[in-house]
FIZA-734222 format. One line per 2 residues: number of its first residue (from 1); their letters; for each residue x, y, z of C-alpha. Coordinates in steps of 0.05 Angstrom, whole numbers, plus 5000, padded with zeros to 4 digits. Layout:
% residues N
NUM	a	X:Y:Z; ...
END
This chain:
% residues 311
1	xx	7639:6240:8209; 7678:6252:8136
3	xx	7688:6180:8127; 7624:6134:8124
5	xx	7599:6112:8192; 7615:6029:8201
7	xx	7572:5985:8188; 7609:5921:8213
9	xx	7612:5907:8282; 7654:5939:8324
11	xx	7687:5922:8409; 7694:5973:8454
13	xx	7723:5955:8534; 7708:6010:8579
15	xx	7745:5993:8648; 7722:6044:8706
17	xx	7791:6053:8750; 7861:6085:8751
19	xx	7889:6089:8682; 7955:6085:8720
21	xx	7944:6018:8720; 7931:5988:8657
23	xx	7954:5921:8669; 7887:5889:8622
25	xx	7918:5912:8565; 7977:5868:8532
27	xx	8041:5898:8518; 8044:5943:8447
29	xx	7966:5921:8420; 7948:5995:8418
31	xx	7941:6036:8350; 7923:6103:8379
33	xx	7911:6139:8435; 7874:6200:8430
35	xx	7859:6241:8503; 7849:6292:8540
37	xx	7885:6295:8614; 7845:6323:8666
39	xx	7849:6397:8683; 7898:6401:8744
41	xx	7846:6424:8793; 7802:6467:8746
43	xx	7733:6474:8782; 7697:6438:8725
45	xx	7744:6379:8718; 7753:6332:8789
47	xx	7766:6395:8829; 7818:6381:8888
49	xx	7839:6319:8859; 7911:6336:8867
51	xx	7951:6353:8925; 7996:6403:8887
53	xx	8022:6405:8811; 8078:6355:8831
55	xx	8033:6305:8848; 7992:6323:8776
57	xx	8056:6304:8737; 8068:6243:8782
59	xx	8006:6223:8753; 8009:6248:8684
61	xx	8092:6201:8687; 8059:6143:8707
63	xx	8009:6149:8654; 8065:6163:8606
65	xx	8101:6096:8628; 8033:6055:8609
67	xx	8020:6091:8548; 8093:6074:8524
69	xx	8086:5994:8536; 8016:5985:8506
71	xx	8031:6024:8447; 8047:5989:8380
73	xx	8115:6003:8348; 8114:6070:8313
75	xx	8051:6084:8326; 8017:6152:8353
77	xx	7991:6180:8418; 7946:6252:8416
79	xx	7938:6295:8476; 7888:6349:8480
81	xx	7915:6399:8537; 7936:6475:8550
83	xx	7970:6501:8606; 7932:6521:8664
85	xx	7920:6581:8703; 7911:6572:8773
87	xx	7906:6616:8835; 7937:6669:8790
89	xx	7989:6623:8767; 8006:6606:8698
91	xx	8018:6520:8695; 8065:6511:8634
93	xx	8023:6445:8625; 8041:6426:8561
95	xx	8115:6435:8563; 8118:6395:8624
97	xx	8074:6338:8585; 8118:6342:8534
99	xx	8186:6341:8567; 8154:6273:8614
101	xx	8132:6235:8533; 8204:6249:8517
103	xx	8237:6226:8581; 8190:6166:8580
105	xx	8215:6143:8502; 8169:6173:8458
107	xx	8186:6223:8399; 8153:6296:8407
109	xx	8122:6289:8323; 8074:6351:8317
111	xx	8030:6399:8350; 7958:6429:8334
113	xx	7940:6487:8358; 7856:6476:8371
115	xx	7821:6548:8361; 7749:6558:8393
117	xx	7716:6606:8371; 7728:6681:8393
119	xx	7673:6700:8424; 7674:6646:8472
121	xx	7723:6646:8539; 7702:6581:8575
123	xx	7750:6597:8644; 7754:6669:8645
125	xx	7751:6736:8607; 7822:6754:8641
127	xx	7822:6813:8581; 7765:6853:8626
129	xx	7817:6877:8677; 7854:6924:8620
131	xx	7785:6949:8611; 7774:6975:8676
133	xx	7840:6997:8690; 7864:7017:8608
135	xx	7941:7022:8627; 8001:6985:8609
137	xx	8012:6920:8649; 7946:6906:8661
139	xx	7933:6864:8599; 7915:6790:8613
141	xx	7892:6755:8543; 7835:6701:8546
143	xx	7846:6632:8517; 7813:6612:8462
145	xx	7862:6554:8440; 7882:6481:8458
147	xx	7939:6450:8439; 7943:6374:8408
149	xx	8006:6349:8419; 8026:6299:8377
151	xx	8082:6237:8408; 8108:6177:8364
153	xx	8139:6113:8388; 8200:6104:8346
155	xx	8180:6111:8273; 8133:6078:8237
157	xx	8146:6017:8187; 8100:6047:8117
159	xx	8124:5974:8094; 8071:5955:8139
161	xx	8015:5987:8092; 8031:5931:8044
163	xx	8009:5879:8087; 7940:5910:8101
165	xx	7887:5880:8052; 7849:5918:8004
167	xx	7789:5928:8039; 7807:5950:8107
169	xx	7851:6001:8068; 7799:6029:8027
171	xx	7757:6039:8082; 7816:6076:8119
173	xx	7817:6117:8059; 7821:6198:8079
175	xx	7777:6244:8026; 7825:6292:7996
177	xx	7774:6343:7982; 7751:6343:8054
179	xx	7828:6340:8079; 7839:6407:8040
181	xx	7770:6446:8042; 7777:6437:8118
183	xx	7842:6455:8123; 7859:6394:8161
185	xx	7934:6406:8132; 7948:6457:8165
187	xx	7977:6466:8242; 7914:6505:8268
189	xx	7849:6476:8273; 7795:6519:8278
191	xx	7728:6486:8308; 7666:6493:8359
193	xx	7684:6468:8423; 7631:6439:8474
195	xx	7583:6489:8490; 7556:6491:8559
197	xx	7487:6463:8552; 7438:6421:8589
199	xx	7454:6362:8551; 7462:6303:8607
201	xx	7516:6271:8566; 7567:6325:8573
203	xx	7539:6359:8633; 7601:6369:8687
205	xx	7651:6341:8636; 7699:6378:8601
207	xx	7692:6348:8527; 7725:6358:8467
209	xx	7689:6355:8404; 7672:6297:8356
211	xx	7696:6328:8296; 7777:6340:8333
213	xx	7774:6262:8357; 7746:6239:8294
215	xx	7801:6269:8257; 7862:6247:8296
217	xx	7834:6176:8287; 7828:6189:8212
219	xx	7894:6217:8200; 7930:6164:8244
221	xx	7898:6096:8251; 7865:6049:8195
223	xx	7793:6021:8199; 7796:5951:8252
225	xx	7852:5980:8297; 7848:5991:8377
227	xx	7849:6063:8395; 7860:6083:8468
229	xx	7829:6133:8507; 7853:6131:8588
231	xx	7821:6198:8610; 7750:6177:8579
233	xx	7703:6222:8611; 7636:6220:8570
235	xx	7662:6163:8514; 7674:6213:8454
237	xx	7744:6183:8431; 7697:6111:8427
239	xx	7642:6145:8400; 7680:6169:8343
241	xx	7726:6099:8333; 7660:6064:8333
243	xx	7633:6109:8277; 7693:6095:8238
245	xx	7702:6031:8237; 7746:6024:8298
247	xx	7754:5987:8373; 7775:6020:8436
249	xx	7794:6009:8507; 7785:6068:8553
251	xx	7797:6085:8627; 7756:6129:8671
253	xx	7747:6139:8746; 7681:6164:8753
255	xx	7630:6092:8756; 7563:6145:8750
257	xx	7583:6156:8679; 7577:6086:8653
259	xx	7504:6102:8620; 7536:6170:8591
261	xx	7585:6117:8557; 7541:6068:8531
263	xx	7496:6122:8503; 7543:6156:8460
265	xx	7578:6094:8431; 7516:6058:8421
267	xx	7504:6113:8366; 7531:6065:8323
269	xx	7489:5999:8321; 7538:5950:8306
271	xx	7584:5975:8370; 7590:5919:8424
273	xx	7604:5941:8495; 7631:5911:8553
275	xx	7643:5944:8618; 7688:5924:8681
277	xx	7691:5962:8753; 7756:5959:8784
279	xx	7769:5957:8862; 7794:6033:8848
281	xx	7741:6067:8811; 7712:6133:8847
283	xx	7645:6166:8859; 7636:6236:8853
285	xx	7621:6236:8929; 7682:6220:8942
287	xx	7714:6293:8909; 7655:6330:8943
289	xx	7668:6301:9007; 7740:6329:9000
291	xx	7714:6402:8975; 7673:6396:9032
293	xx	7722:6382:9086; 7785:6403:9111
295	xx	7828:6358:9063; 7857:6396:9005
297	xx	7844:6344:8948; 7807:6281:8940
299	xx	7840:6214:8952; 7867:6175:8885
301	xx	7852:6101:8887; 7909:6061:8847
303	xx	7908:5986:8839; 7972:5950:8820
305	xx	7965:5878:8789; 7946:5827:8849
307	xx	7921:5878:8900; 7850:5876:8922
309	xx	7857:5937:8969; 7859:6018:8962
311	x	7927:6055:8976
END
């Protein structure tokens, strides 16, 4: 981490269910929300879950409609994504995301473009087919980029700044030197992405790296604030908000990684963590069964306030 790891203690609510549904969190008491959306139907992120790419956006507006009431005036709301190629189809993923933030209130701010590096192709080397057949319109390129898109909620009050006290500021503090030796000025972002390794904390789980989440929080939330994180996967957007100095709330639907979870944001000592399992939270049996059967996704649990049953 570029800023010094806390060392005061720190709350972190992980809440295993729909992020749909939010309802535990009061209205505009979030700082930040940095995420990453599930893959729609990518093989290594809750395969089948979705009936079609409709019902992906369905999901993706509903989100959208939380995300915009528990969000604090002004403040900022990162999504990790790319478009998505499936069955030979090209998913314009992040225009669609974008066009649903707008609809839903919030102001399209910036974009990152996230570079891996090049000799890695995590989904497919799509480039091989102009190698076998070395011809005009046979050239497919392979990704090697994610995009961080970048939404505001109205515009933020730097007024504000005057009422934080001198040492939550200092400790918000970004390191110049560090901003500009690693370029973190500029709209591409060059850094490892999650290998593929045998590490049981990341195994199945398509991660994105400390050092991307740690420098969203940096660059848009101050040291004591609540950062969001509804797609939570393996914790890393906690992780990295209890190693500087910051709560969180996050979402997932997948119970079995609750010890993931607690491992990685107990890196920092000081971190408390409390967990709740909601009527609608998932097993992974429940997508294999669907892979495994007829059906053509996986059932989505979604709890609304004052219902004790699935739907």
């Amino acid at each position: 981490m570029a800023q010094r790891a806390a060392t005061h203690g720190t709350r972190h609510k992980v809440i295993f269910g729909n992020c749909q549904d939010m309802h535990e969190i009061p209205p505009e008491s979030i700082q930040l929300t940095v995420t990453s959306p599930p893959y729609y139907n990518a093989p290594f992120d809750y395969p089948g879950m979705y009936r079609d790419y409709d019902e992906y956006l369905k999901m993706l507006s509903r989100v959208c409609d939380e995300l915009y009431r528990v969000t604090s005036p002004g403040r900022v709301v990162c999504f990790v994504i790319d478009d998505m190629l499936v069955d030979g189809e090209k998913l314009p993923i992040v225009a669609d995301c974008t066009t649903i933030m707008r609809q839903t209130g919030f102001r399209y701010r910036d974009r990152i473009t996230w570079v891996k590096p090049k000799g890695y192709s995590r989904i497919s080397r799509r480039s091989g087919v102009l190698v076998q057949h070395p011809y005009p319109m046979y050239f497919y390129p392979d990704n090697i980029q994610e995009s961080v898109v970048i939404f505001q909620k109205g515009r933020f009050d730097y007024k504000l700044i005057k009422e934080i006290d001198g040492e939550t500021l200092e400790s918000s503090r970004i390191d110049s030197h560090m901003f500009n030796e690693n370029a973190w000025n500029l709209t591409v972002w060059n850094i490892t992405n999650v290998l593929p390794t045998n590490n049981v904390l990341e195994k199945g789980i398509a991660a994105f790296p400390d050092e991307l989440a740690s420098r969203l929080i940096q660059l848009y939330s101050f040291s004591h604030e609540t950062i969001l994180d509804p797609f939570m996967g393996s914790g890393t957007t906690a992780k990295c908000a209890a190693m500087l100095g910051r709560n969180s709330i996050g979402y997932e639907l997948i119970y079995e990684l609750k010890q993931n979870i607690l491992a990685k944001i107990s890196v920092n000592n000081f971190a408390k963590v409390s967990f709740e399992r909601r009527i609608d939270a998932i097993a992974p049996a429940t997508i294999e069964a669907a892979e495994g059967s007829s059906a053509k996704h996986a059932v989505i649990p979604i709890r609304k306030a004052g219902e004790h049953s699935l739907r």
